[in-house]
C-alpha positions as CSV (number, residue, x, y, z in Angstrom):
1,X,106.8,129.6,113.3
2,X,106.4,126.3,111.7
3,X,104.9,128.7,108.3
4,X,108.3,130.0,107.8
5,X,109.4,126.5,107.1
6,X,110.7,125.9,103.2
7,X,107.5,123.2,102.3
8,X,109.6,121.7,99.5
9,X,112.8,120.8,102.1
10,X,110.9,118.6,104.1
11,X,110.7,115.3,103.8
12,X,107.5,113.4,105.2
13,X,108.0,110.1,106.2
14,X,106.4,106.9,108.3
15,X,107.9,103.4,108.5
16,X,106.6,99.8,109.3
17,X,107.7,97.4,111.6
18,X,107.6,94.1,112.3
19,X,109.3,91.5,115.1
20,X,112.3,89.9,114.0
21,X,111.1,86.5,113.6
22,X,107.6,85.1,112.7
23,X,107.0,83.4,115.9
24,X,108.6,83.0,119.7
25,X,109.5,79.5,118.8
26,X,111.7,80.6,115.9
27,X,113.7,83.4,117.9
28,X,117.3,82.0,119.6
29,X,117.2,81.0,123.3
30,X,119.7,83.3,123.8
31,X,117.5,86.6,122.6
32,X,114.4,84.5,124.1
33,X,116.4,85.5,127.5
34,X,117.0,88.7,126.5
35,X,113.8,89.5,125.5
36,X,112.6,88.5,128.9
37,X,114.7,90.7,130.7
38,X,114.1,93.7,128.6
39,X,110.5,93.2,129.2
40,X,110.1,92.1,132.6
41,X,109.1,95.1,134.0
42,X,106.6,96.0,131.3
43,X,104.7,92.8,131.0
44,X,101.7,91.9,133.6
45,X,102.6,89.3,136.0
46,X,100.5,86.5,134.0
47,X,102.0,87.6,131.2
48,X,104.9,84.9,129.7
49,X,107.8,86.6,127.5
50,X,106.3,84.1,124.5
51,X,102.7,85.7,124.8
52,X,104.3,89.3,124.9
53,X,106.7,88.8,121.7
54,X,104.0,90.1,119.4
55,X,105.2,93.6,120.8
56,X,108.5,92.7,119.8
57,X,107.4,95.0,116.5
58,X,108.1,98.2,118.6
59,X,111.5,97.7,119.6
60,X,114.5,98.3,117.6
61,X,117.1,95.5,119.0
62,X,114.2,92.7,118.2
63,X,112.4,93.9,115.1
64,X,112.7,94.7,111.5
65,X,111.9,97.8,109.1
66,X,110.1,96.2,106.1
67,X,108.7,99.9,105.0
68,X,109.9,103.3,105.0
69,X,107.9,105.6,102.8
70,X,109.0,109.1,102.5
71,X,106.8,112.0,100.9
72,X,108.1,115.5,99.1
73,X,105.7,118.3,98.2
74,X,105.9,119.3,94.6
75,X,105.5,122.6,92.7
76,X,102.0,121.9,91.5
77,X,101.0,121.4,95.5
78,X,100.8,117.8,95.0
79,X,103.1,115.2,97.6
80,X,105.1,113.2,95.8
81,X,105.0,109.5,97.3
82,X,107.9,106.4,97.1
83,X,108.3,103.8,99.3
84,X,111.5,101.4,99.9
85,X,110.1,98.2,101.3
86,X,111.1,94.4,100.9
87,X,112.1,91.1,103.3
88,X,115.9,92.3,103.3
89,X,116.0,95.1,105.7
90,X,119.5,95.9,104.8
91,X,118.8,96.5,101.5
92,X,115.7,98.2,101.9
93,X,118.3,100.5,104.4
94,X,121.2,100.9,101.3
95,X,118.4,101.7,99.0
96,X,116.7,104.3,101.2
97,X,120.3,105.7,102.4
98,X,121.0,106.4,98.5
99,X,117.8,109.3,98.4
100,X,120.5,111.4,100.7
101,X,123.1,111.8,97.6
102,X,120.7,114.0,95.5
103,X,121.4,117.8,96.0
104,X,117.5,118.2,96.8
105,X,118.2,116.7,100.2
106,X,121.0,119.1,101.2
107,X,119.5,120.1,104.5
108,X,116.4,118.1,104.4
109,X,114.1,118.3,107.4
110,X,112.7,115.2,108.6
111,X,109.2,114.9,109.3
112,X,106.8,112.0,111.1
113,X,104.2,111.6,113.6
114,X,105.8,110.9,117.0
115,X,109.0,110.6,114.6
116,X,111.0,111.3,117.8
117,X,110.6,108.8,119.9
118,X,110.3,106.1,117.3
119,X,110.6,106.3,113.6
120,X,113.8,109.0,113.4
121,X,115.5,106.4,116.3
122,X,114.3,103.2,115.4
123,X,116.0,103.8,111.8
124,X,119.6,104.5,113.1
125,X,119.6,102.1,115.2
126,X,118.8,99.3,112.6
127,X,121.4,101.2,110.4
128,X,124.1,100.3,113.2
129,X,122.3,96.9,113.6
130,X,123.1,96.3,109.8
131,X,126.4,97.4,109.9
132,X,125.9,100.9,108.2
133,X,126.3,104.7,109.2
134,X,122.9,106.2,109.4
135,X,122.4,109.1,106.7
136,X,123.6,112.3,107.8
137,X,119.7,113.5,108.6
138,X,119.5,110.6,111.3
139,X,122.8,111.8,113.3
140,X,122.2,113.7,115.9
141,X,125.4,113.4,118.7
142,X,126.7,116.5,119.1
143,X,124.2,118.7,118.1
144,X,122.2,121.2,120.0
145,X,118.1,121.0,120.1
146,X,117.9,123.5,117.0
147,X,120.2,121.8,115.0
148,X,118.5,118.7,115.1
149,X,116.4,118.9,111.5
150,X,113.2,116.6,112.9
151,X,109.9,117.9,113.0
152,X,107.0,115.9,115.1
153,X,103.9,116.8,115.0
154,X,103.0,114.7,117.8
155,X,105.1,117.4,119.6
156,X,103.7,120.1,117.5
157,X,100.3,119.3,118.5
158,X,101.2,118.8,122.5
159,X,102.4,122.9,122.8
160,X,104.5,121.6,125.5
161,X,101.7,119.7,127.5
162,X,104.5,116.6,127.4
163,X,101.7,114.0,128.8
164,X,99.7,114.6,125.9
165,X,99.5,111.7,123.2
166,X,97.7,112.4,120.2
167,X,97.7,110.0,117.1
168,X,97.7,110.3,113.7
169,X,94.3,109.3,113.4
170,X,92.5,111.2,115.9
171,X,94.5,114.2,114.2
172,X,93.3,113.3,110.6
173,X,90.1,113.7,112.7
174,X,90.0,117.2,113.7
175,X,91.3,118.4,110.9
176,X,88.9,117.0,108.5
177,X,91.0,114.9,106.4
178,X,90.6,111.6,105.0
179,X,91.3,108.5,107.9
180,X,94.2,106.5,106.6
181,X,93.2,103.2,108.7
182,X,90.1,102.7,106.4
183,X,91.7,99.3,106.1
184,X,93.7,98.1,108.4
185,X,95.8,99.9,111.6
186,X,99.4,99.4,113.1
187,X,98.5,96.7,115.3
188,X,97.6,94.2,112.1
189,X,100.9,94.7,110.6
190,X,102.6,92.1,111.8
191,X,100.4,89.1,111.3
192,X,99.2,90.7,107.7
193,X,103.3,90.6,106.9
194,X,104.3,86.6,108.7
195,X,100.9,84.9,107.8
196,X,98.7,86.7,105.3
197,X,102.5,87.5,103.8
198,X,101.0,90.3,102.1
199,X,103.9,93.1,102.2
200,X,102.1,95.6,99.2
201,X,99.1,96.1,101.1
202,X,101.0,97.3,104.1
203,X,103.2,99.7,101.4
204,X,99.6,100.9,100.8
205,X,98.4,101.2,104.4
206,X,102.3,103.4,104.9
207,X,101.8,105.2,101.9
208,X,98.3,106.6,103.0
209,X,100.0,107.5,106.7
210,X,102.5,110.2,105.0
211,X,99.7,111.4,102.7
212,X,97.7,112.1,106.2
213,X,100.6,113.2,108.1
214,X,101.5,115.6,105.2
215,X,98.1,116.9,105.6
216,X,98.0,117.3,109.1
217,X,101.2,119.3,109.1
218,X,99.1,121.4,106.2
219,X,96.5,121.9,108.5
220,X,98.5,123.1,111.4
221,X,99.6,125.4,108.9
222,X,96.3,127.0,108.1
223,X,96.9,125.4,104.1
224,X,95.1,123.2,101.9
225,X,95.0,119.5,101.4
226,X,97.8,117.8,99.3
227,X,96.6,115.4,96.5
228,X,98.9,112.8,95.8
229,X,101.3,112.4,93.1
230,X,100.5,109.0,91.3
231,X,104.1,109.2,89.6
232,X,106.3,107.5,91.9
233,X,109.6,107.6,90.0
């Protein structure tokens, strides 16, 4: 029963992604060739590999984290909110690697919204990419099912119906809380990052996703609504 769950040792979290480079033209020929075998098979036949590299974003040996924002309820029932974002991914990894050192996080239990299958994996492999060992909450070789500490509540919200996708939105939805695409959505991240090159208002737009994710996991809870914590040290 996901209400037996200590609130205060989990740690919500959503990142932001981006392709590699700003445009197909700047990428190497020799990942331009490997992107268009990896992608072959996805892409429509009229579809070039240059017109599909805006999906580059999604995949971990062609893009870049430029956000991770992480969330941790407080005693007063308030979430408290930082995010590690920046243009040097490796840095914004040491940086958010260093959180793991503080005796709060002993046996922290991940949390994200189809975390799974793309946030939890997507930031070890651009660990390994960078040259450093994921945090220990991101290793997972070895360990049985139940002693992986990831929640989902994509996978929550499925109850084992594994063709079900649900997103964070539609979930904010039905539980009555507050839409956190009220400006922009995942799909605008990548040309509001290369050619608006505004980075803080997608820290906004991934600090409003783990206040709703938060939320929803309060709501499948039966509990009330988190306010956020304006203090972000």
């Amino acid at each position: 029963m996901i209400q037996h769950i200590p609130l205060e040792k989990i740690l919500f979290l959503d990142i932001e992604t981006v392709p590699g480079s700003g445009s197909w033209e700047e990428l190497p020929e020799t990942e331009q060739k490997l992107w268009d075998k990896k992608t072959r098979f996805q892409r429509k036949e009229d579809v070039t590999a240059a017109e599909f590299y805006d999906r580059a974003g999604i995949m971990a040996e062609f893009g870049k984290i430029i956000c991770i924002t992480i969330g941790m309820v407080e005693k007063n029932e308030t979430l408290k909110i930082k995010s590690f974002s920046g243009h040097d991914e490796k840095k914004l990894l040491q940086e958010f690697g260093e959180i793991f050192n503080s005796p709060r996080l002993n046996n922290v239990i991940l949390c994200a919204h189809n975390g799974k299958e793309f946030d939890f994996p997507w930031i070890a492999r651009r660990y390994l990419i960078n040259g450093i060992q994921p945090p220990i909450p991101f290793q997972m070789f070895g360990k049985k099912p139940w002693e992986i500490p990831h929640i989902d509540t994509m996978e929550l919200w499925k109850f084992g119906d594994y063709k079900s996708f649900v997103s964070l939105e539609l979930l904010a939805h039905v539980f009555g809380i507050p839409t956190p695409k009220d400006d922009i959505d995942g799909s605008m991240v990548s040309s509001i990052y290369y050619i608006e090159k505004d980075l803080q208002r997608i820290v906004d737009y991934c600090e409003k996703d783990v206040l709703t994710l938060a939320n929803v996991f309060r709501r499948m809870r039966q509990e009330d609504l988190l306010k956020r914590n304006i203090n972000l040290d």
